[in-house]
C-alpha positions as a Markdown table, in Angstrom:
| # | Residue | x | y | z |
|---|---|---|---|---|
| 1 | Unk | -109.4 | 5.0 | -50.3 |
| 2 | Unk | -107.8 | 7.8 | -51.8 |
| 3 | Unk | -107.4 | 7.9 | -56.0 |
| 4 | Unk | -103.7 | 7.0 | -56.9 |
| 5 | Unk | -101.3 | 10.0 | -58.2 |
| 6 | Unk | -102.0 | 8.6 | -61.3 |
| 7 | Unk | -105.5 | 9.5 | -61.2 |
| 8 | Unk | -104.6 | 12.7 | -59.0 |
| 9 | Unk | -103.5 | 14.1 | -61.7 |
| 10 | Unk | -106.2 | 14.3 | -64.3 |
| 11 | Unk | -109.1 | 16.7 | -64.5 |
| 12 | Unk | -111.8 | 17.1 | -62.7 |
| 13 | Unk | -115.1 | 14.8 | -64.0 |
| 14 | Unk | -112.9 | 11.2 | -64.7 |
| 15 | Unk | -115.1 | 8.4 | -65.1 |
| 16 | Unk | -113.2 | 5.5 | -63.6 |
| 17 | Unk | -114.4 | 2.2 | -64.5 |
| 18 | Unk | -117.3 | 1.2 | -61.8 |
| 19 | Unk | -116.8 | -2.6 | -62.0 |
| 20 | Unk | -113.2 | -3.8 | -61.2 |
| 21 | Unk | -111.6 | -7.3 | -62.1 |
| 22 | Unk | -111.3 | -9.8 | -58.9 |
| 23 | Unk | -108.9 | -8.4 | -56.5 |
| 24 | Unk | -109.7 | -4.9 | -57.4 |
| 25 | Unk | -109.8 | -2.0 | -54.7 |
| 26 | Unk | -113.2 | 0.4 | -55.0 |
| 27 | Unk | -112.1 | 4.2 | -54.7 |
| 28 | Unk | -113.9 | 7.2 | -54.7 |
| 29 | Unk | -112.2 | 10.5 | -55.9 |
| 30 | Unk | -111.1 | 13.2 | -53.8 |
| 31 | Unk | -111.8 | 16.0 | -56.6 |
| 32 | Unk | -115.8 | 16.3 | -55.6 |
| 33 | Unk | -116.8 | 15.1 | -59.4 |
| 34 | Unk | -118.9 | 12.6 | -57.7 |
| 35 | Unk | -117.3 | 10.0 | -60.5 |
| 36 | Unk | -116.6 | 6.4 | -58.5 |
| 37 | Unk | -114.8 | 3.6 | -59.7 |
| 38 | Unk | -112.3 | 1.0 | -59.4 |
| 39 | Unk | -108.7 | 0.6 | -59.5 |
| 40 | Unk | -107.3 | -2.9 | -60.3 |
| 41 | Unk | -103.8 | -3.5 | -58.4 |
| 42 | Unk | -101.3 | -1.7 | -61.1 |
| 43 | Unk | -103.6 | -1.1 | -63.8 |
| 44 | Unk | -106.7 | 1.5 | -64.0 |
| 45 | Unk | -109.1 | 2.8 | -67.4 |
| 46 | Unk | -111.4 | 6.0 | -67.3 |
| 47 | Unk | -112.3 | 8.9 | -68.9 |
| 48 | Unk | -110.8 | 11.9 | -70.0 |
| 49 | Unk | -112.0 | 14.7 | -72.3 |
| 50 | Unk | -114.4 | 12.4 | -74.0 |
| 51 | Unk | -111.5 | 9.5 | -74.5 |
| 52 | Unk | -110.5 | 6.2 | -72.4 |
| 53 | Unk | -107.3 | 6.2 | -71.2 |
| 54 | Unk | -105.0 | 3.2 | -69.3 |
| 55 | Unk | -102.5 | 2.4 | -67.1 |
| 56 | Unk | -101.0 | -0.6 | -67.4 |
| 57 | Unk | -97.9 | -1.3 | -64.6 |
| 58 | Unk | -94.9 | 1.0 | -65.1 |
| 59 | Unk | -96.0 | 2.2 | -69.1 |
| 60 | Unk | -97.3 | 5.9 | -68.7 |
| 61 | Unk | -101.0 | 6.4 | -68.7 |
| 62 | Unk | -102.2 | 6.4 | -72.1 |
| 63 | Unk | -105.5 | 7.2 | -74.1 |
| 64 | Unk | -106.5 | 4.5 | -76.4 |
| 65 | Unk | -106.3 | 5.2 | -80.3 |
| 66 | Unk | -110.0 | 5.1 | -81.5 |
| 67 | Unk | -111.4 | 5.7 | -78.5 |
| 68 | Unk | -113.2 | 9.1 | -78.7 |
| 69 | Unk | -116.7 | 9.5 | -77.7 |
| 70 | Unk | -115.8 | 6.9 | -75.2 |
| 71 | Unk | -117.7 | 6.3 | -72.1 |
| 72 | Unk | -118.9 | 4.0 | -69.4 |
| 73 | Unk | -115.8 | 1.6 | -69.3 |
| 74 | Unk | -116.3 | -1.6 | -67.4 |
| 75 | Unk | -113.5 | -4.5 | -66.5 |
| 76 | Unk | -113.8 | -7.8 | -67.6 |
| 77 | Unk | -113.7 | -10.1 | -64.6 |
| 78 | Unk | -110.5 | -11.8 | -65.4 |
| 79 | Unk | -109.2 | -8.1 | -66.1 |
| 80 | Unk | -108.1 | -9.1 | -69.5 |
| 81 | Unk | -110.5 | -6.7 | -71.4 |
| 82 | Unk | -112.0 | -3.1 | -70.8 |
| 83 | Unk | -115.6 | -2.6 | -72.5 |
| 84 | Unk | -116.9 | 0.7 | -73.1 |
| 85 | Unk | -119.2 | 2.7 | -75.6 |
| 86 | Unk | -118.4 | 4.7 | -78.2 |
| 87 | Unk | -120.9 | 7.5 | -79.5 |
| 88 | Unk | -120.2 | 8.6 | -83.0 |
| 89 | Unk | -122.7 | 11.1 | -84.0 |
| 90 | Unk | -125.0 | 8.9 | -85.1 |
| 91 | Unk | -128.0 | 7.6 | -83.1 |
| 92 | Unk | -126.5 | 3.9 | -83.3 |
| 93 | Unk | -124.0 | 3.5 | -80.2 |
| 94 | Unk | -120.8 | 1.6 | -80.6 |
| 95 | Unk | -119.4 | -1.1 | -78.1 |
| 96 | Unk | -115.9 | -1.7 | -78.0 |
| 97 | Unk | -113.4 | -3.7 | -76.0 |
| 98 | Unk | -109.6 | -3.2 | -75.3 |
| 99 | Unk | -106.5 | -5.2 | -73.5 |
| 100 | Unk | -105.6 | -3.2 | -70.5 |
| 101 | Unk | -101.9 | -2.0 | -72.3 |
| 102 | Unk | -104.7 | -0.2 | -75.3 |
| 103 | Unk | -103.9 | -3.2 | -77.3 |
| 104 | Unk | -106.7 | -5.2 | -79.1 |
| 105 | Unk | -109.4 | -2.5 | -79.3 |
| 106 | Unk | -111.9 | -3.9 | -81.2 |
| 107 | Unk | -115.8 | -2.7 | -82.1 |
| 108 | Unk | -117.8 | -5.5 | -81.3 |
| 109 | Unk | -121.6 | -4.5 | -81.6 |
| 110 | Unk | -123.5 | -1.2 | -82.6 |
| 111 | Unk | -126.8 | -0.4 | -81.7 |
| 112 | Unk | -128.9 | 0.9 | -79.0 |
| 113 | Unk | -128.0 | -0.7 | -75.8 |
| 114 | Unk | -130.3 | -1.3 | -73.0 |
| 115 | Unk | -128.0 | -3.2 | -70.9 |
| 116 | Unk | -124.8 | -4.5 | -71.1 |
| 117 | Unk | -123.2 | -7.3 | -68.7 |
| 118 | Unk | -120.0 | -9.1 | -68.8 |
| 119 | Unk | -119.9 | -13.2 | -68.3 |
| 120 | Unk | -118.2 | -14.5 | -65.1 |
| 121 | Unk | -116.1 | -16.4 | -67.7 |
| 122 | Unk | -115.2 | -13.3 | -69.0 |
| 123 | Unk | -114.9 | -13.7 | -72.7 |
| 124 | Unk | -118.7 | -12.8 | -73.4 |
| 125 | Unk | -121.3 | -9.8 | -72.9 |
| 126 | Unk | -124.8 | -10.0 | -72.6 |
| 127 | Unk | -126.0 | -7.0 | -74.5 |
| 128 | Unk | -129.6 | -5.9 | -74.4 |
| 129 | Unk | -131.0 | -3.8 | -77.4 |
| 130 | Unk | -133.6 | -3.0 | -75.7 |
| 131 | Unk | -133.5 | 1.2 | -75.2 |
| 132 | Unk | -135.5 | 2.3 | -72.0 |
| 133 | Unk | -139.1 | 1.7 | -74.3 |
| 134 | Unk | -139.3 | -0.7 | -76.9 |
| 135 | Unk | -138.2 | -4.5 | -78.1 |
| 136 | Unk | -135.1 | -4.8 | -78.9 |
| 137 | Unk | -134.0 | -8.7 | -77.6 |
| 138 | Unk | -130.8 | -9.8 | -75.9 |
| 139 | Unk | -127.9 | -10.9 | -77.4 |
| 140 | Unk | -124.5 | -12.8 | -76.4 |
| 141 | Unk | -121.3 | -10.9 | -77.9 |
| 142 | Unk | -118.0 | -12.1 | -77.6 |
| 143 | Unk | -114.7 | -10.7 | -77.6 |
| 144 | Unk | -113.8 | -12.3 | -81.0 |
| 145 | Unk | -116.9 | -10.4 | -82.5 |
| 146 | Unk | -119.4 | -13.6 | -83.0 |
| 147 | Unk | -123.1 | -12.9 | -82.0 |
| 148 | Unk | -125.5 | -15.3 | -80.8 |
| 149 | Unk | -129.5 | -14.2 | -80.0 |
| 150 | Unk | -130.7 | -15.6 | -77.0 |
| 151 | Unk | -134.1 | -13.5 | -77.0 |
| 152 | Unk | -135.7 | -12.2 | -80.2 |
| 153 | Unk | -135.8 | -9.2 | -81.3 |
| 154 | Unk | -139.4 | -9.0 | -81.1 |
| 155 | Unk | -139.3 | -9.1 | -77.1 |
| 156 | Unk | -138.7 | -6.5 | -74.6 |
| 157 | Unk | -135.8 | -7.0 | -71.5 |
| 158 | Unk | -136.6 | -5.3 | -68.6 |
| 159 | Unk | -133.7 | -6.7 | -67.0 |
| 160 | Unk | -131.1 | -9.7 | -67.0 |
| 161 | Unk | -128.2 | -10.5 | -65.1 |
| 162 | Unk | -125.7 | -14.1 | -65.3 |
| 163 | Unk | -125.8 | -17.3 | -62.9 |
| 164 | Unk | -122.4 | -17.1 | -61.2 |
| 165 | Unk | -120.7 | -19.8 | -63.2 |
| 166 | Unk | -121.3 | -18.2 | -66.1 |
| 167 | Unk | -123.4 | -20.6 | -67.9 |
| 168 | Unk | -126.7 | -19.3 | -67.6 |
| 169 | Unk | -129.1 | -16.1 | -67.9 |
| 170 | Unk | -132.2 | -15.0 | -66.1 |
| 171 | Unk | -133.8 | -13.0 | -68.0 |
| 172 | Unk | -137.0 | -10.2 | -67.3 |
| 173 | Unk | -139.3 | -9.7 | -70.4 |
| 174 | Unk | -142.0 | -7.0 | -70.6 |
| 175 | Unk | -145.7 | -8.9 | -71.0 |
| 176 | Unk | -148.3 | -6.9 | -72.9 |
């Protein structure tokens, strides 16, 4: 499927968000930057000289306010919210989330992720601190900004992905 005008139209090297909200057509662009991602019906997010930008219905695209040193932007799967990380300059990296319209765009968590993964019920991310060697734990993050560990801090996650409902983790620890 070919990128909409909207996309078209920016440079080369756009990083389109890779994981769309339900309903949501995959797309892979036509400007050989290897970049893929994902198109919800009427709306879109990527980035653009280091910034996240939106498209929200008949508004213009936009980039959001704050959002330099963005990257990585993934859909919530109700398509409500946009997460993505921020880099700052320091070796702490930032995670933020954002209405679709820019709106909203909140820092949530800042450390070293290891993996990040949106709920099915969409109002919570499992985020891993756990960088590609160490411990680190996993933590629950919601949109509102409350944290919740679920492994300690002590432990290292290899990997971890949700139960389809929503309600439930598996979880891959390191055993040394």
């Amino acid at each position: 499927v070919a990128l909409p005008r909207l996309l078209d139209e920016r440079r080369a090297g756009v990083q389109v968000s890779s994981r769309p909200p339900a309903g949501a057509t995959q797309v892979a662009p036509g400007n050989g930057s290897g970049a893929s991602g994902a198109v919800s019906p009427g709306r879109a997010a990527w980035i653009a000289g280091g910034q996240l930008w939106t498209y929200a219905g008949s508004a213009a695209a936009k980039a959001v306010a704050g959002s330099s040193g963005a990257e990585d932007p993934e859909w919530s799967p109700d398509g409500q919210w946009i997460s993505y990380l921020r880099h700052t300059g320091t070796p702490a990296t930032e995670l933020w989330v954002v209405h679709p319209d820019g709106s909203g765009n909140t820092r949530l968590w800042t450390g070293e992720p290891g993996g990040i993964e949106w709920s099915p019920a969409a109002d919570v991310l499992a985020v891993s601190s756990s960088p590609a060697v160490g411990v680190g734990g996993l933590e629950l993050v919601g949109t509102d900004g409350t944290t919740r560990p679920v492994v300690a801090a002590t432990v290292e996650v290899q990997s971890f992905t949700w139960a389809p409902d929503g309600h439930a983790l598996a979880v891959s620890e390191v055993v040394k």
